[in-house]
N, CA and C atoms as an extended XYZ file, in Angstrom:
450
Properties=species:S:1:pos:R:3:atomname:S:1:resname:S:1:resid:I:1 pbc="F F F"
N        82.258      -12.597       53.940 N   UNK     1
C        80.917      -12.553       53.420 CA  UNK     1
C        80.923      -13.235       52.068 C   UNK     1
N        79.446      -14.268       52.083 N   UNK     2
C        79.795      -15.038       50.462 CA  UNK     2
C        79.061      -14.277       49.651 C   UNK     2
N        79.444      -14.366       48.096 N   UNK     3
C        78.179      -13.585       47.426 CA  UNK     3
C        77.585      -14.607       46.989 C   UNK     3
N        76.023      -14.538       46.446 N   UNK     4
C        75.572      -15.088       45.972 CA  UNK     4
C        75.792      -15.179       44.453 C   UNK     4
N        75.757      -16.401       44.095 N   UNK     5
C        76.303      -16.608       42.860 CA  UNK     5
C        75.322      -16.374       42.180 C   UNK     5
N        74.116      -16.502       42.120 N   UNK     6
C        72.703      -16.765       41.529 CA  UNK     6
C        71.692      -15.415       41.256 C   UNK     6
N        72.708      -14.507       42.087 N   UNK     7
C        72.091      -12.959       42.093 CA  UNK     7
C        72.291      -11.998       40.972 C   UNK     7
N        71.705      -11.064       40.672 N   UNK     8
C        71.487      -10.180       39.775 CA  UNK     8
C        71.982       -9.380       40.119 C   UNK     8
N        73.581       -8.084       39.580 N   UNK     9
C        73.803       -6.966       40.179 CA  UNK     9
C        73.823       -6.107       39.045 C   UNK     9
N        72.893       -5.187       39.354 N   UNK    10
C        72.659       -3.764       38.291 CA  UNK    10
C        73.337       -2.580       38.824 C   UNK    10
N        74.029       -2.208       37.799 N   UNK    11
C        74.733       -0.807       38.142 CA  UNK    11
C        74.040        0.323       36.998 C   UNK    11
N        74.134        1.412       37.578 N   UNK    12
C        74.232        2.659       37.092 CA  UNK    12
C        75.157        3.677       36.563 C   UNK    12
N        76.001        3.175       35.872 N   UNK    13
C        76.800        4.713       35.772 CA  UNK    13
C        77.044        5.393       33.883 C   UNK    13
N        77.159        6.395       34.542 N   UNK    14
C        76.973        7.426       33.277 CA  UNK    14
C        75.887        7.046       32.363 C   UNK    14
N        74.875        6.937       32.194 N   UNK    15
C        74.285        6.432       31.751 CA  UNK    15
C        73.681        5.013       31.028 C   UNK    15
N        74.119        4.262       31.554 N   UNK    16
C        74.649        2.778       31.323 CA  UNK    16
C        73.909        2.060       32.371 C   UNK    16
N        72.954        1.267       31.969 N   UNK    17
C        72.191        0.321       32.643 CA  UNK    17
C        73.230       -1.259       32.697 C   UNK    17
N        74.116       -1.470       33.631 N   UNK    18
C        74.713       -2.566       33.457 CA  UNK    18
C        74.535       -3.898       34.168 C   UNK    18
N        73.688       -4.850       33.740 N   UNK    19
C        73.442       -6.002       34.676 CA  UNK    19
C        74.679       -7.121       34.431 C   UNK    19
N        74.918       -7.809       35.651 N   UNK    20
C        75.637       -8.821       35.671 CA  UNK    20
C        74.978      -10.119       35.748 C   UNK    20
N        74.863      -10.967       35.056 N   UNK    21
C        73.842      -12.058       35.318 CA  UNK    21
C        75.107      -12.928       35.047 C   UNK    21
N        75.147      -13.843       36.193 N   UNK    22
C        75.962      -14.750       36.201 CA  UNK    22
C        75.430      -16.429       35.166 C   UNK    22
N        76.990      -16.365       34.157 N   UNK    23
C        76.860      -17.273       33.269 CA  UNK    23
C        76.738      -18.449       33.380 C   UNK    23
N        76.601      -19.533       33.187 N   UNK    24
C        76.628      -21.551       33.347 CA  UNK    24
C        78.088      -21.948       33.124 C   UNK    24
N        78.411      -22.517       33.940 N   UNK    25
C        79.908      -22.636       34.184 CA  UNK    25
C        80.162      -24.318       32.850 C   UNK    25
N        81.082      -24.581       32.577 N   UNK    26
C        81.270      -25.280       32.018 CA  UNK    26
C        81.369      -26.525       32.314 C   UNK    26
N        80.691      -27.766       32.077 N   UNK    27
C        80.894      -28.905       33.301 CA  UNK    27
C        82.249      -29.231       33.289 C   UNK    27
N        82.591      -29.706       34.177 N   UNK    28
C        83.729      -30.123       34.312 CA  UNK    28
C        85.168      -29.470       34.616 C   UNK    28
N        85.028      -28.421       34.517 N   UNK    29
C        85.970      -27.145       34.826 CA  UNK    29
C        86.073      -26.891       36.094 C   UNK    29
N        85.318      -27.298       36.810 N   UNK    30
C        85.526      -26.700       38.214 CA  UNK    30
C        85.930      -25.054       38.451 C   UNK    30
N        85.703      -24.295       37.749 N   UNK    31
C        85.884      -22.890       37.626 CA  UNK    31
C        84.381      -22.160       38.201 C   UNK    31
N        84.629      -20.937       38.934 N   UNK    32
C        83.759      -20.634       38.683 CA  UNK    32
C        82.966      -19.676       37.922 C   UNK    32
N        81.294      -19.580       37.709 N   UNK    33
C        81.023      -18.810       35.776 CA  UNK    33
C        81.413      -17.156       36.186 C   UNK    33
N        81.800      -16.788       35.051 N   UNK    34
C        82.209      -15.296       34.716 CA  UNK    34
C        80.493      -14.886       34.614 C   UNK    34
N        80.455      -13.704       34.922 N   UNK    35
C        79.442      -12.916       34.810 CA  UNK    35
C        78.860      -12.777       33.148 C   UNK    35
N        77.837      -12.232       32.937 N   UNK    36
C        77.522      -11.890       31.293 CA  UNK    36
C        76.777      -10.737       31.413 C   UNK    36
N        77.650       -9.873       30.722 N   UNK    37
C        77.552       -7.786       30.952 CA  UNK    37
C        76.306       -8.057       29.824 C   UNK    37
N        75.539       -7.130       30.375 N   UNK    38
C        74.141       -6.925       29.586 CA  UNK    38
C        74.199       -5.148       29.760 C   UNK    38
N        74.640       -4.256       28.585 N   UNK    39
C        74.648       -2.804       28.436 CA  UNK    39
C        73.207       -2.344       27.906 C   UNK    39
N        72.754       -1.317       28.432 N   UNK    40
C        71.644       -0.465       28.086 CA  UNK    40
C        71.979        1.220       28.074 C   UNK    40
N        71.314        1.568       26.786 N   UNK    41
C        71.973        2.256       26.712 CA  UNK    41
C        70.588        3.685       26.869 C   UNK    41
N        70.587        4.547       27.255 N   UNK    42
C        69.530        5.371       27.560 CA  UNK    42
C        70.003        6.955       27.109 C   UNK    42
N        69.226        7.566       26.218 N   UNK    43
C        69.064        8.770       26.077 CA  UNK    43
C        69.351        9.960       26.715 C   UNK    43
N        70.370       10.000       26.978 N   UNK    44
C        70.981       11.340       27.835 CA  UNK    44
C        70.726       12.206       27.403 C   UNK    44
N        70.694       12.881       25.816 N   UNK    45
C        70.093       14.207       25.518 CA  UNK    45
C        69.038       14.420       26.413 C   UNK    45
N        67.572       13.015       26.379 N   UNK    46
C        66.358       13.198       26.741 CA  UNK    46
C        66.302       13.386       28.270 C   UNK    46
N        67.526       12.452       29.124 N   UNK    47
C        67.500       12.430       30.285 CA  UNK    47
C        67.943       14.121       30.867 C   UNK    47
N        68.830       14.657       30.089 N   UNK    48
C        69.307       15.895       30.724 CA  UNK    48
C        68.610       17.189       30.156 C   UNK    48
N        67.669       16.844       29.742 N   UNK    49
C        66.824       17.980       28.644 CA  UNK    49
C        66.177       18.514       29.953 C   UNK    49
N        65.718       20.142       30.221 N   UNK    50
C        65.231       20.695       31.354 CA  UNK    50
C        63.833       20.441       31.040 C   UNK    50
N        63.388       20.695       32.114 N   UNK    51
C        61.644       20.541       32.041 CA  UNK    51
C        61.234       21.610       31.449 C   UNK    51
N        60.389       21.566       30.810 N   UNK    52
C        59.440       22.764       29.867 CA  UNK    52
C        59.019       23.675       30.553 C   UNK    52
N        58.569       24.078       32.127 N   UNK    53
C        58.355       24.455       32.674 CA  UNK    53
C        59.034       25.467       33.077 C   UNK    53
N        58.579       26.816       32.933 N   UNK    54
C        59.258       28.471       33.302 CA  UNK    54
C        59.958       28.664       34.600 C   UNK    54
N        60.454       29.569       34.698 N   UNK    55
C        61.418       29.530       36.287 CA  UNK    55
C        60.283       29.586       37.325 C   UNK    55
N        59.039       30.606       36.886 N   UNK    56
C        57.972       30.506       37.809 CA  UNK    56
C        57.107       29.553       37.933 C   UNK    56
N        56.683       28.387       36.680 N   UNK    57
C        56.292       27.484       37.307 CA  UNK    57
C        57.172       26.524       38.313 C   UNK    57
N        58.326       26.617       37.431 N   UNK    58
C        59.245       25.268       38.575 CA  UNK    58
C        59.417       26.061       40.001 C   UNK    58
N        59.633       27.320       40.573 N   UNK    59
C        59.215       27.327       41.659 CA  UNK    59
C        57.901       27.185       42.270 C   UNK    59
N        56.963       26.863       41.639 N   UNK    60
C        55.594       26.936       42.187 CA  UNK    60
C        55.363       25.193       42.626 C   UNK    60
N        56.189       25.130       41.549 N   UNK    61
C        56.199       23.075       41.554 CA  UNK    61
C        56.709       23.165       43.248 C   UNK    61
N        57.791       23.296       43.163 N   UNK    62
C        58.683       23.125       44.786 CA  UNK    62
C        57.951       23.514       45.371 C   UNK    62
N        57.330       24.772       45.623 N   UNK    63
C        56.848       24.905       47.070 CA  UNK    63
C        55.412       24.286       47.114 C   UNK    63
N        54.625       23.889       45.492 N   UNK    64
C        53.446       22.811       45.743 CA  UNK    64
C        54.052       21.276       46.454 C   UNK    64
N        54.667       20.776       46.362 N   UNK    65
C        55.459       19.723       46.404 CA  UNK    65
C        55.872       20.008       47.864 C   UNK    65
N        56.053       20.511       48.356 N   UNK    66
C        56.926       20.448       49.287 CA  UNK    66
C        55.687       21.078       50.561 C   UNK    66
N        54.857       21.904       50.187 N   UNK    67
C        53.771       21.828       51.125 CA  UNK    67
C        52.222       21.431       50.849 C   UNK    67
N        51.750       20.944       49.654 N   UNK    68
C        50.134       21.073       49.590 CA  UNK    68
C        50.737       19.980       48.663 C   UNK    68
N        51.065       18.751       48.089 N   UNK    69
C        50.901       17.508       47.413 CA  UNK    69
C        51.097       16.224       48.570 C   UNK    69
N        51.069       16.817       50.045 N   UNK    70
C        50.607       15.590       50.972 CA  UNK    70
C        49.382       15.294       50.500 C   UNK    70
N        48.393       16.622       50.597 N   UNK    71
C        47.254       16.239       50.743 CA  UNK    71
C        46.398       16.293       49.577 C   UNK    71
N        47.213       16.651       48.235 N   UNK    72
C        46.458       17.397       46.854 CA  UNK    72
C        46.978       15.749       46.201 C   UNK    72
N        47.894       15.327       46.538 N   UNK    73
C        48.465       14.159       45.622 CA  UNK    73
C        48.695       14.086       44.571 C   UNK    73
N        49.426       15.308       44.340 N   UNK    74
C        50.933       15.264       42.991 CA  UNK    74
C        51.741       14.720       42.734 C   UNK    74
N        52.069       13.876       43.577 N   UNK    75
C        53.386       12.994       43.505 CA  UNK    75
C        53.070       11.953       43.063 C   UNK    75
N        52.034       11.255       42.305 N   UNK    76
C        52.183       10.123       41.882 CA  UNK    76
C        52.157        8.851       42.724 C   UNK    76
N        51.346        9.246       43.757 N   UNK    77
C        50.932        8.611       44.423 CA  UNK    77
C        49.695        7.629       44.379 C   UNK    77
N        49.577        6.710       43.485 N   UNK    78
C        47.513        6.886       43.629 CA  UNK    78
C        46.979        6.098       44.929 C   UNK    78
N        46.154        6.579       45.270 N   UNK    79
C        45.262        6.530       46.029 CA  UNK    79
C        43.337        6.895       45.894 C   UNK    79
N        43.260        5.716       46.547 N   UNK    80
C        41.752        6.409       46.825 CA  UNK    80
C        40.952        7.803       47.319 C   UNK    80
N        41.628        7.546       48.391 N   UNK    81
C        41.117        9.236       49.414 CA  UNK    81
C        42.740        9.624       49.206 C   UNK    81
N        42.179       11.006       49.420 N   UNK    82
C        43.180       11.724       49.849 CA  UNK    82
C        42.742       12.860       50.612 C   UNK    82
N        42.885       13.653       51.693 N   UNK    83
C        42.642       14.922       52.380 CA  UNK    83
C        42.208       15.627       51.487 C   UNK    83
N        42.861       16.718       50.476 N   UNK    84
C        41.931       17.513       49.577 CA  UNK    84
C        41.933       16.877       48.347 C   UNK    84
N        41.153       17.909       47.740 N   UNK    85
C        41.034       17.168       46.081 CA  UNK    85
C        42.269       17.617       45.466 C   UNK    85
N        41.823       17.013       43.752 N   UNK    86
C        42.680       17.034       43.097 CA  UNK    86
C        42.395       18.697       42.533 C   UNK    86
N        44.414       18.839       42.373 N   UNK    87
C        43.317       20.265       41.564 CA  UNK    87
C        45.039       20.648       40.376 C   UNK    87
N        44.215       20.867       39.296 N   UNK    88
C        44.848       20.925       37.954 CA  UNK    88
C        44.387       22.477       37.214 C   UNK    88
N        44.686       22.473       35.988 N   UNK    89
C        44.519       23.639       35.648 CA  UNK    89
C        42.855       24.001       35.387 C   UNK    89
N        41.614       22.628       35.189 N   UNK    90
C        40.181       22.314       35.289 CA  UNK    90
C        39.783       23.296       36.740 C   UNK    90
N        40.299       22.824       38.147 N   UNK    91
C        39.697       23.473       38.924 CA  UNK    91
C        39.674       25.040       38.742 C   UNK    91
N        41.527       25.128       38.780 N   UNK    92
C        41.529       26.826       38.170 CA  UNK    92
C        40.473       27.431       37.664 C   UNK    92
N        40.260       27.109       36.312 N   UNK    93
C        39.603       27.653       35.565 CA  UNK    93
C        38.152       27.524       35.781 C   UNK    93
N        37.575       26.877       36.412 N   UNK    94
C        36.277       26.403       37.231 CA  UNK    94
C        36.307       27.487       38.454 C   UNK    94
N        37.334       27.645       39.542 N   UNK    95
C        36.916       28.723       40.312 CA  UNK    95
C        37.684       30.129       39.959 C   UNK    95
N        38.484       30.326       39.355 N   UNK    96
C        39.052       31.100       38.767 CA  UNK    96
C        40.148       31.341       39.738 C   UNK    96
N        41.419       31.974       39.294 N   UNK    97
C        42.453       32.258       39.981 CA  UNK    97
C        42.545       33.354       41.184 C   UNK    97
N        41.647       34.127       41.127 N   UNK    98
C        41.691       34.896       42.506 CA  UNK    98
C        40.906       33.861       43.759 C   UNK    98
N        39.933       33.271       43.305 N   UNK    99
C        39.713       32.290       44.287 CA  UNK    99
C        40.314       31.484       44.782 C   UNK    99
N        41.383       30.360       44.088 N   UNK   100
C        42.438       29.769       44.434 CA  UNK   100
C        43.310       30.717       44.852 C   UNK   100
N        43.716       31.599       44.845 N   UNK   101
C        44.998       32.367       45.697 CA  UNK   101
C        44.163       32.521       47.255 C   UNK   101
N        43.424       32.939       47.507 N   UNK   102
C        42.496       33.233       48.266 CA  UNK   102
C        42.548       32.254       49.427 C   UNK   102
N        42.157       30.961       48.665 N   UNK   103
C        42.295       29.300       48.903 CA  UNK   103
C        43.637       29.337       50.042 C   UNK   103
N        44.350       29.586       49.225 N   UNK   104
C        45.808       29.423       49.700 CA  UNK   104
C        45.992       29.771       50.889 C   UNK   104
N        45.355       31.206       50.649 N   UNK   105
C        46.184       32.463       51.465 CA  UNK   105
C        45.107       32.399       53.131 C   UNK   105
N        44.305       32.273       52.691 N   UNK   106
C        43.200       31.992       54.219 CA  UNK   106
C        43.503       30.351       54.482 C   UNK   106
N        42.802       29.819       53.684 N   UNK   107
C        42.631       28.263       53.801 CA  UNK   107
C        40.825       27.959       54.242 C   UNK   107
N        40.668       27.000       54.948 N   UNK   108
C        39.197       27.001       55.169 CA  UNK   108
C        39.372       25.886       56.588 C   UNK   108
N        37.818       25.424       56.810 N   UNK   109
C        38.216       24.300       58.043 CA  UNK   109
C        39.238       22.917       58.042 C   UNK   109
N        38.970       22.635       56.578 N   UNK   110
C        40.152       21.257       56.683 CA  UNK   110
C        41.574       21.399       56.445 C   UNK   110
N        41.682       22.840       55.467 N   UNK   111
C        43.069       23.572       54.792 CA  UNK   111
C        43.153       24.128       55.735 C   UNK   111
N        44.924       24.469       55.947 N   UNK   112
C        45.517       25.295       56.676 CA  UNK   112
C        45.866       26.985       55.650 C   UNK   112
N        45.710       27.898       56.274 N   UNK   113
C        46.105       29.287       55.463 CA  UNK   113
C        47.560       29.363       55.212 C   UNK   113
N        48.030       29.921       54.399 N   UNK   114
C        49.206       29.782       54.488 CA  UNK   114
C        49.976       31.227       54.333 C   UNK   114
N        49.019       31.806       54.890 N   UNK   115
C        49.514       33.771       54.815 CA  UNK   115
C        50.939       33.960       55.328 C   UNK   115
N        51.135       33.526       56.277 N   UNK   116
C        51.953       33.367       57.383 CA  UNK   116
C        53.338       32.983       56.749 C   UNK   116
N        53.365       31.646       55.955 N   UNK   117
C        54.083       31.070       54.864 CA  UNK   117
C        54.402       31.550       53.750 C   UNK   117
N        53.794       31.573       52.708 N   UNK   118
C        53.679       32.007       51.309 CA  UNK   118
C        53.366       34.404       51.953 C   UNK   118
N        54.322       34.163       50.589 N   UNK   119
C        54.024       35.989       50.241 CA  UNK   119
C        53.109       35.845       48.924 C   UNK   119
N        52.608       36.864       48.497 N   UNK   120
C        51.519       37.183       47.123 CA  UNK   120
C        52.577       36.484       45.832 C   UNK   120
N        53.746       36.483       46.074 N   UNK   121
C        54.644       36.477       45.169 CA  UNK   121
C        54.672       34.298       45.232 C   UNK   121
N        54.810       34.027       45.815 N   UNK   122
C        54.692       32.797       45.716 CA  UNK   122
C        53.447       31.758       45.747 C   UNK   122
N        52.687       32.401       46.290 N   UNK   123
C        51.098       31.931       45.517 CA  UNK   123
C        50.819       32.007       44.079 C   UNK   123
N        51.315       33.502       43.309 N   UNK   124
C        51.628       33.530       42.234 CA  UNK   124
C        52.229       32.310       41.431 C   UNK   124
N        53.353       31.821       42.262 N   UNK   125
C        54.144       30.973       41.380 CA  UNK   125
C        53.525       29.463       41.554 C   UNK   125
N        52.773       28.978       42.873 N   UNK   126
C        52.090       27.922       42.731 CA  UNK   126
C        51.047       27.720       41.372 C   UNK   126
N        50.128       28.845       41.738 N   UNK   127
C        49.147       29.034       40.596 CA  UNK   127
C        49.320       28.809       38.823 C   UNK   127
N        50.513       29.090       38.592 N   UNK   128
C        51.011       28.980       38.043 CA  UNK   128
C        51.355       27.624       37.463 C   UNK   128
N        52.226       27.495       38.251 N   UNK   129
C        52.425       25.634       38.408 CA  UNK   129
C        51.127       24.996       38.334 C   UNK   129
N        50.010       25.383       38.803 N   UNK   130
C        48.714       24.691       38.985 CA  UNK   130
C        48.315       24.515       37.567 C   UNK   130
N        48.447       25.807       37.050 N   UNK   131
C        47.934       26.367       35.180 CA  UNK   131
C        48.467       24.927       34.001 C   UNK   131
N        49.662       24.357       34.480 N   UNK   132
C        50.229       23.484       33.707 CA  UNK   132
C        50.295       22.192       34.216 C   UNK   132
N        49.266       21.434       35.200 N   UNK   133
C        48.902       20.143       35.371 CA  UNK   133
C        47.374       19.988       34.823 C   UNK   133
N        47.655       18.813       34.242 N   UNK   134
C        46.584       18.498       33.171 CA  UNK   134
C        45.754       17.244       33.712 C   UNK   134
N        44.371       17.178       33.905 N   UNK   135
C        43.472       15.898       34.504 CA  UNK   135
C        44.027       14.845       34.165 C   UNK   135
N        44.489       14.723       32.758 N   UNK   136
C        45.247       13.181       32.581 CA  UNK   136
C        46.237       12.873       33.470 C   UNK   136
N        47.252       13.891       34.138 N   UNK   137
C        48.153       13.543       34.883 CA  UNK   137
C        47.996       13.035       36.329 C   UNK   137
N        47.145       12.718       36.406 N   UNK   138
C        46.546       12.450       37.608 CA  UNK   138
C        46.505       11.121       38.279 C   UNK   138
N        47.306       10.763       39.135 N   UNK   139
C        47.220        9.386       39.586 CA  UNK   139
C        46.377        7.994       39.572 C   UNK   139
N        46.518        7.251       38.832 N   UNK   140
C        45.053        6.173       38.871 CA  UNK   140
C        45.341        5.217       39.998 C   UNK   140
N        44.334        5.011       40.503 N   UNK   141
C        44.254        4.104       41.825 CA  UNK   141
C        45.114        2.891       41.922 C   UNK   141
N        45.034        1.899       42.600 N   UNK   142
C        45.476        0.491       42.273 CA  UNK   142
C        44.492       -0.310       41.350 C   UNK   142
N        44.392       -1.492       40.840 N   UNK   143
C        43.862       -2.227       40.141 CA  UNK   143
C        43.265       -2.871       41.578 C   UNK   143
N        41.975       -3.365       41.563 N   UNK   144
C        41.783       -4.135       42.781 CA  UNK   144
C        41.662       -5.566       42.522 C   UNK   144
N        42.048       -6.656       43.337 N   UNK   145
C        42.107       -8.067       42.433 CA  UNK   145
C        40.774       -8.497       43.470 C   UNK   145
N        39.839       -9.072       42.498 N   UNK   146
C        38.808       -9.768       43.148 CA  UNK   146
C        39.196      -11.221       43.336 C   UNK   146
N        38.900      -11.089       44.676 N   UNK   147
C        39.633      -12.875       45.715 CA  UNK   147
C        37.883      -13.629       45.176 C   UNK   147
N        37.985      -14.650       44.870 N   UNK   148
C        36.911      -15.246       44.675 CA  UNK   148
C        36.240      -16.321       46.226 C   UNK   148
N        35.229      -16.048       46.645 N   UNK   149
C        35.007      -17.116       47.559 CA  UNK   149
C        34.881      -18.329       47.567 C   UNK   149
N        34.594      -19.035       47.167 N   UNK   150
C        34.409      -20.509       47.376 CA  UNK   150
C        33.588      -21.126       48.455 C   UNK   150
């Protein structure tokens, strides 16, 4: 297998952003160019610092994440539509927290209930998680590029 000489190879380790960008060979040398190490160096305190987030929100994160951000779109996904809305600590406090558990725990015609799933104890911890997403965090769409007609 040949490598490409002309290619870019980035590594990762220990914190070390390391690109190889292959150098201009010298005329006449007939050699071929040595690579040129390009180091980056990145904040590991910042990278390994825990999330601010309590043991009960970060479980509320996981099991939001892992069942209701298909359709709530937490992940940083943006999109236009999505199945349900968005919902941050604004809705909370707009229907109040026994209503959102409620939400959860029945569901309605487009939501599934999730009684069955979730105990009182882990609705708790979603809600929670819900309390500490903020409207700014919220996915912005794509940019749309207007094609001009002619």
């Amino acid at each position: 297998m040949r490598a490409n000489r002309s290619a870019v190879l980035t590594l990762v380790m220990a914190g070390f952003l390391i690109t190889l960008v292959p150098a201009q060979a010298s005329a006449g040398q007939g050699q071929p160019p040595l690579p040129a190490v390009t180091v980056t160096n990145y904040d590991m305190k910042q990278a390994a610092t825990p999330p601010s987030l309590s043991a009960s929100e970060l479980t509320g994160k996981k099991l939001f994440v892992q069942r209701c951000a298909l359709c709530h779109d937490l992940l940083g996904q943006p999109s236009a539509t999505t199945v349900g809305p968005w919902v941050d600590v604004e809705m909370v406090k707009a229907r109040g927290e026994a209503a959102i558990r409620e939400k959860i725990r029945v569901g309605s015609r487009r939501m599934p209930g999730f009684q069955y799933t979730f105990g009182a104890a882990e609705i708790d911890h979603i809600v929670a998680y819900l309390k500490t997403v903020t409207p700014d965090q919220k996915p912005k769409p794509p940019r749309q590029f207007a094609i001009p007609i002619d």
